[in-house]
N, C-alpha and C positions, 0 to 999 in steps of 0.2 A: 886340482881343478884349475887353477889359476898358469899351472906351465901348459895342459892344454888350449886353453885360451890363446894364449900367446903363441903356442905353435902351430894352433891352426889360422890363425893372423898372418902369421912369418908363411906358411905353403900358399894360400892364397895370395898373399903378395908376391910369391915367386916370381908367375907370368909377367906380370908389371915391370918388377926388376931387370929383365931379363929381356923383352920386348918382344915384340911381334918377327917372327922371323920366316921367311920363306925357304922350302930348299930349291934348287936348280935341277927338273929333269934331266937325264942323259939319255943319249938317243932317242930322239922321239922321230919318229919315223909318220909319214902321213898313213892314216887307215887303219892304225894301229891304237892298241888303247894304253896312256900313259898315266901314270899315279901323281898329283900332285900334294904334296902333303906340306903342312906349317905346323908352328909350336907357339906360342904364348899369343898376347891378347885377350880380347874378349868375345864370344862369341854375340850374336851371329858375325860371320865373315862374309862380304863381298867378294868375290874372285872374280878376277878382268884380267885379257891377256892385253897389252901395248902394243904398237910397233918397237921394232930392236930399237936401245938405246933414245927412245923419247917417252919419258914417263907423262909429259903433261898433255901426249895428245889422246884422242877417241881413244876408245876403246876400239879392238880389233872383232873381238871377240867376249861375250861378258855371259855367265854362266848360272845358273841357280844360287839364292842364299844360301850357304852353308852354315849346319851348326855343329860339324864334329871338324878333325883337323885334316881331312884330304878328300880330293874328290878323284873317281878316274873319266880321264877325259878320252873320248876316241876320236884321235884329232883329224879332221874333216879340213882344215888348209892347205894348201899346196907344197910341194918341194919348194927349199930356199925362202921360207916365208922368214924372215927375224921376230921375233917378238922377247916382252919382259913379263912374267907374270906381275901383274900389280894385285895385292891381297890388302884390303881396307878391313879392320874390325871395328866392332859396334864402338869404340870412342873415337874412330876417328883417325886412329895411328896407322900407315901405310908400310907396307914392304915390299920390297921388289927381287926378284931371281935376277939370276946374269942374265945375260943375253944367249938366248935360244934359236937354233938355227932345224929349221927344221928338212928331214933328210928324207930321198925320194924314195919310194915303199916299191913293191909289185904291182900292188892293189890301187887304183883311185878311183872305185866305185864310187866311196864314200864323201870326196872334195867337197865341198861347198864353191858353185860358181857363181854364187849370187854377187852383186856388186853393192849392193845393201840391206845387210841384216836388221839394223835398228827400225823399220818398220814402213811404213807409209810416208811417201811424200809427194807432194805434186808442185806442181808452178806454172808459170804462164811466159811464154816467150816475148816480149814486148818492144815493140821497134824502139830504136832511140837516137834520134836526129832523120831530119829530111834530107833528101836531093831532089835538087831543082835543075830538068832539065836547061841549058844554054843557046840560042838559038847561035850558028856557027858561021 
């Protein structure tokens, strides 16, 4: 009773040990559907794609909670888009893929040309400084 205990302690602590890990899709082509799959952590997962190479900015792309270890994504961005997957699990620990370069398909039915998906914004254009005509 007591070596079970203890080895079912040691499996659950595996993912821990071992950390949250992302893999790097290969070919991802626009229009097409692409697997992205990770291992340890804790679930639930946030999955966010980045721009290439800058992990602290927006988000490009951010995708449903996930509670198993992949999702498939039919990617809706452009040829030459760079991005990082960024995968956040429920404590907080983050992982990152290399740098993804995405490649030009047949198809661009599917792109996404919106210039912003995060949702609703508005604002107000507002003068800022006068001119004063000069009599000459």
């Amino acid at each position: 009773m007591k070596f079970t205990t203890i080895f079912v302690a040691l499996v659950s602590a595996v993912p821990a040990v071992f950390g949250l890990t992302v893999n790097t899709p290969a070919n991802v082509v626009e229009c097409q559907p692409i697997l992205f799959s990770w291992s340890g952590g804790q679930s639930p997962y946030y999955l966010t794609l980045v721009p290439g190479g800058q992990s602290m900015a927006s988000p490009i792309k951010s995708f449903p909670t996930q509670t198993g270890t992949s999702y498939t994504w039919n990617v809706d961005l452009q040829a030459n888009t760079l991005f990082n997957i960024a995968l956040k699990d429920s404590t907080g620990a983050t992982a990152y893929s290399d740098i993804v370069t995405i490649a030009a398909g047949s198809d661009t039915t599917c792109l996404n040309t919106a210039v912003n998906e995060g949702g609703a914004s508005s604002g107000t254009a507002v003068a800022s400084g006068t001119s004063t005509p000069t009599a000459g």
